[in-house]
C-alpha positions in Angstrom: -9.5 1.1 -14.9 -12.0 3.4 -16.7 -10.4 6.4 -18.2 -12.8 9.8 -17.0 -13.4 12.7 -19.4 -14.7 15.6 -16.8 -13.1 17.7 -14.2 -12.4 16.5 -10.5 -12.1 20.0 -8.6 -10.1 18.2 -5.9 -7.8 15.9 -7.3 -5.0 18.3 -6.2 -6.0 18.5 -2.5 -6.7 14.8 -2.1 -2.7 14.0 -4.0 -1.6 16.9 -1.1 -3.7 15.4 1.7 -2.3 11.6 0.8 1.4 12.9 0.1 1.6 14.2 3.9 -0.2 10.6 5.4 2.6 9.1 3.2 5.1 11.2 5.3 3.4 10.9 8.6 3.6 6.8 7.9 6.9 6.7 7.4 7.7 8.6 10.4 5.6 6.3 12.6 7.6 3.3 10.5 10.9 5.0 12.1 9.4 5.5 15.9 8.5 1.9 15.8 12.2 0.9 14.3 13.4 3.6 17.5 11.3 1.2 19.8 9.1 4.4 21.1 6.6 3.7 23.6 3.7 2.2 21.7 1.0 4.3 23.1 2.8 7.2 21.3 2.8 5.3 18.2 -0.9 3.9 18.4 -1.7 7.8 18.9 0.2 8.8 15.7 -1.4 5.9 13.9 -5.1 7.0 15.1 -4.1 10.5 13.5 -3.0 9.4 10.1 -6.4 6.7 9.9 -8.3 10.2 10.9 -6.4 12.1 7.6 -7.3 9.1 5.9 -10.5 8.8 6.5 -11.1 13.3 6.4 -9.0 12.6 2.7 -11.6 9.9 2.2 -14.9 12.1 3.0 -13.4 14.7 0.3 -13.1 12.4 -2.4 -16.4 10.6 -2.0 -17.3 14.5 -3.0 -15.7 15.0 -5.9 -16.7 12.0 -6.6 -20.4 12.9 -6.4 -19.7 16.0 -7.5 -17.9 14.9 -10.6 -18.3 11.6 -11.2 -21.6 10.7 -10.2 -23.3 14.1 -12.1 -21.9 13.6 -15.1 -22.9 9.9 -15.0 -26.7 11.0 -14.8 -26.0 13.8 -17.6 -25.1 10.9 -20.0 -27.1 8.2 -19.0 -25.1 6.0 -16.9 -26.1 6.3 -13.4 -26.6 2.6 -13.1 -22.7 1.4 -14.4 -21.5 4.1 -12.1 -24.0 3.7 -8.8 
């Protein structure tokens, strides 16, 4: 893995974001050990691939923001496109 020199503005949020789908998986991991009706669960699991996917669209941002920009700035758009 590459080690980055530049700022991402929302590492923070995205470690938040993924620490409460961590939580929110584990408590679907204990309805299903409770045997709760499965269309609960389904509904809990449709809510955490939603927070994964919002978590997603933020860092594909910083990303851009970050990653991407300063790629240009130094000449290596094409390693990092």
């Amino acid at each position: 893995m590459s080690e980055h020199h530049h700022v991402h503005k929302q590492r923070k949020q995205v470690v938040n974001r993924l620490a409460r789908i961590e939580g929110h998986v584990r408590s679907i991991k204990e309805m299903a050990n409770e045997e709760r009706d499965c269309s609960e669960i389904l509904l809990q699991i449709a809510a955490v691939r939603k927070a994964l996917d919002s978590t997603a669209k933020v860092l594909l941002k910083d990303h851009l923001e970050s990653c991407v920009v300063d790629a240009v700035h130094h000449g290596n758009q094409d390693k990092v496109l």
